[in-house]
N, C-alpha and C positions, 0 to 999 in steps of 0.2 A: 266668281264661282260660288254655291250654292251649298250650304252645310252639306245636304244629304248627297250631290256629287262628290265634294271632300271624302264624306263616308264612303263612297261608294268605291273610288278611286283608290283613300288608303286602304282597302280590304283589299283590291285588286292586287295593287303595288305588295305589299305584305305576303299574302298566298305565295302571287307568281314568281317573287324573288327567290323562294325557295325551292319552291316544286319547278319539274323541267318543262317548263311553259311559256317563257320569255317574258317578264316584266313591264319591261321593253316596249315588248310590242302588244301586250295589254293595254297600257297604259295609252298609250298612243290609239290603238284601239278606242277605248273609251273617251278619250278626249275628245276626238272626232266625234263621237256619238251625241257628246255633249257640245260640244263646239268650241273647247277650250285649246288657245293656242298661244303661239309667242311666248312674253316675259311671262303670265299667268302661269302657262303649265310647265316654264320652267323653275319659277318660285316655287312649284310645290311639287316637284319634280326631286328638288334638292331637299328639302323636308320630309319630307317620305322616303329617301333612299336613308339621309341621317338615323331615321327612326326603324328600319330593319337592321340597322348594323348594333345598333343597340340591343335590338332584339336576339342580334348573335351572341355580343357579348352578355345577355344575361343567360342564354339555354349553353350557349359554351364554358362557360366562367371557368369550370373544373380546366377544361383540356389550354384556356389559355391562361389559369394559374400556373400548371404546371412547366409548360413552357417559358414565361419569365422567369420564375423561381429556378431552372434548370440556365437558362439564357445567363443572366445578373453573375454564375458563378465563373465564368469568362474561363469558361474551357469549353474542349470539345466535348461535349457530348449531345447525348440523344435529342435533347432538347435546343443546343447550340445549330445542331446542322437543320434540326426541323425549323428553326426562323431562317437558314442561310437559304432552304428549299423556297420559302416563302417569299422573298427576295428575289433569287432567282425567278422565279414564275411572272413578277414584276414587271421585270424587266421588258416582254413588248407588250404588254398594257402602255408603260412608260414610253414607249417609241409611239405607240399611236396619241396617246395624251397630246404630247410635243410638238409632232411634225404633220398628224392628219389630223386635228383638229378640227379644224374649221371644215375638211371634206366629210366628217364624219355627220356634223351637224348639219352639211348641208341633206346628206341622207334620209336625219330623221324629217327632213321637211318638204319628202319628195312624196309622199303620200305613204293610201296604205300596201298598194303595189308590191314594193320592196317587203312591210311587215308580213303579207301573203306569202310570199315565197320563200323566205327565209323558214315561217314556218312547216312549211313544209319540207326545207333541209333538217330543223331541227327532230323533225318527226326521222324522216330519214337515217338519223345519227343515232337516236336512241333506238332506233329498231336492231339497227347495225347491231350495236355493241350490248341488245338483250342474246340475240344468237351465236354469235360467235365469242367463245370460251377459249380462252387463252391461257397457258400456265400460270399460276399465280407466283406472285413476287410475295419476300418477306416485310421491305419496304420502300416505300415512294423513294426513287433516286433522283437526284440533281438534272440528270436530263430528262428525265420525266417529269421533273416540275419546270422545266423549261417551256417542253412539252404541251403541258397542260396551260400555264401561262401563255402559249401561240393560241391555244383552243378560247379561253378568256380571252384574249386581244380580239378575235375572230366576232365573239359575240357581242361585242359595242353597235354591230347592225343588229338595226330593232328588227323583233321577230326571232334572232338565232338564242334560243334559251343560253345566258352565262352559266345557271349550274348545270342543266343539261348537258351541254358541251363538255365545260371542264370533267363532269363528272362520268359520259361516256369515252370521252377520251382516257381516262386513266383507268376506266375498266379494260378498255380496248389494248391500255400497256402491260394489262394483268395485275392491277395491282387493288387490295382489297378494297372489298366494298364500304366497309366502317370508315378505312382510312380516307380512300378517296371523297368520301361524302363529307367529313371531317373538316378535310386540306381543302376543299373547294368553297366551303363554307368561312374558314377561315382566311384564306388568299383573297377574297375578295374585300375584307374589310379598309387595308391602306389604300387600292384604288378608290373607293366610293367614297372614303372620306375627303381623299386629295381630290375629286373632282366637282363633292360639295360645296370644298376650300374654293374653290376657281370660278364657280357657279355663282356662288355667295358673291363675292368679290366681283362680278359682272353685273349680278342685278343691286348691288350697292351702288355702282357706278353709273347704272341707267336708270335709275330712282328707287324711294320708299318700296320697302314689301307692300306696306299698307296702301298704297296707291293703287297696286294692280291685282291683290285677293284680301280677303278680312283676312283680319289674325284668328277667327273662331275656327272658319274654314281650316287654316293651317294646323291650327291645336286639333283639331276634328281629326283630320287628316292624317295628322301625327300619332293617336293615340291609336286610330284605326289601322295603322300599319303595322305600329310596333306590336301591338296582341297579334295581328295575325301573323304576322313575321315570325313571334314567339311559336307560334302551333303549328305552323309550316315547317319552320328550322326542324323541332322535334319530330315530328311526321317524319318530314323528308328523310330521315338519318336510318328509320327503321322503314322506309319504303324501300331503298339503297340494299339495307340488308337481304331483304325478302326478294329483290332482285325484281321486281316490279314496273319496271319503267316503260314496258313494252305498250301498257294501258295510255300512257302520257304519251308516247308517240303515235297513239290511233285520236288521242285529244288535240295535238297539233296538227296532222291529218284535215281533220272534219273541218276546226277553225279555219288554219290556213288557207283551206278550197272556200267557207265561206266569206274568207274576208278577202281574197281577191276578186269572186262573186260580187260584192258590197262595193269592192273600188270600180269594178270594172262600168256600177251603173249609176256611180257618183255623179 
């Protein structure tokens, strides 16, 4: 891999993780275009998600200070039930981790087919839940982070946007726009890291990083996500608010028809 694809890819990876676009199926997008596949675009697959999540924890810092500092005082309160939500939502991310595994991975490597169609449900979903207005709730409940946690499970196919998803889904529950964009941003941090953890752990086992991409590429890669991660997270949270998403599902629309267009003359 090739500095300026590194750059290119962690810009990609960064934007899409936040905005409702699918990552996912950017990334995979782009690889193909470049030709990168196997242990390569998984080494820097798992470098560039590390480096959005970072990117959370610096534009979040405030919302997930407050939450430990509320969590640490080992009661219930506000702060106690909003990690127990978080948790809960987990919970079938954690069932696909486990037991689909290996189906999931055979997916991403069935071409870009699957990533075309997918975006085109994700266009679908976001349009859904730009129209239809639903009472609004005070705050996200346990079965709605359950809820929302099936919507995430769902988006492990490349192509179905994770925030998109989680985050029309919990419009669709009625429940705020701040919040939801929030919660969806922050539920995804324990999966991406424990799937890093398993990733890492895989390509340690099948040999050196340095065998299969430079390390410049990787730090390239790394820094070019985590800034754009940083201005997408922020974006994304006041696009949410403005209730904008309608525009993102006319972007997965166009892409999705072109990239099944692209596979179809692979």
């Amino acid at each position: 891999m090739e500095w300026f694809e590194a750059l290119i890819l962690g810009l990609i990876q960064g934007f899409t993780e936040y905005l409702p676009v699918s990552s996912s199926g950017h990334l995979a997008i782009g690889s193909a275009l470049f030709g990168i596949e196997g242990e390569e675009s998984l080494s820097f697959t798992v470098v560039v998600h590390v480096a959005t999540v970072l990117s959370t924890l610096v534009i979040l810092w405030k919302e997930i200070d407050w939450i430990f500092r509320g969590f640490f005082k080992f009661e219930m309160n506000q702060e106690t039930k909003y990690v127990i939500n978080i948790l809960i939502s987990m919970i079938p991310i954690m069932i696909i981790g486990f037991f689909f595994k290996d189906q999931v991975e055979a997916i991403f490597g069935s071409g870009l087919t699957v990533v075309g169609c997918m975006l085109l449900v994700t266009a679908a979903l976001l349009t859904f839940s730009y129209f239809y207005k639903p009472k609004e709730k005070a705050n996200i409940s346990r079965f709605d982070a359950f809820i929302i946690g099936i919507a995430q499970a769902c988006a492990v196919l490349p192509g179905l946007s994770r925030s998109g998803s989680t985050i029309a889904t919990g419009l669709l529950l009625g429940n705020k726009k701040a919040a939801v964009a929030q919660f969806s941003f922050l539920m995804v941090i324990p999966p991406i890291l424990g799937e890093a953890l398993l990733d890492g752990i895989k390509i340690m086992k099948g040999g050196a990083i340095s065998e299969v991409i430079p390390a410049s590429s990787l730090i390239i890669g790394f820094i070019a996500a985590f800034v754009a991660g940083c201005i997408a997270c922020k974006w994304m949270i006041n696009i949410v608010k403005r209730g904008k998403l309608v525009y993102f599902a006319i972007y997965c629309g166009v892409v999705g028809i072109a990239t099944l267009i692209f596979s179809f003359f692979q």
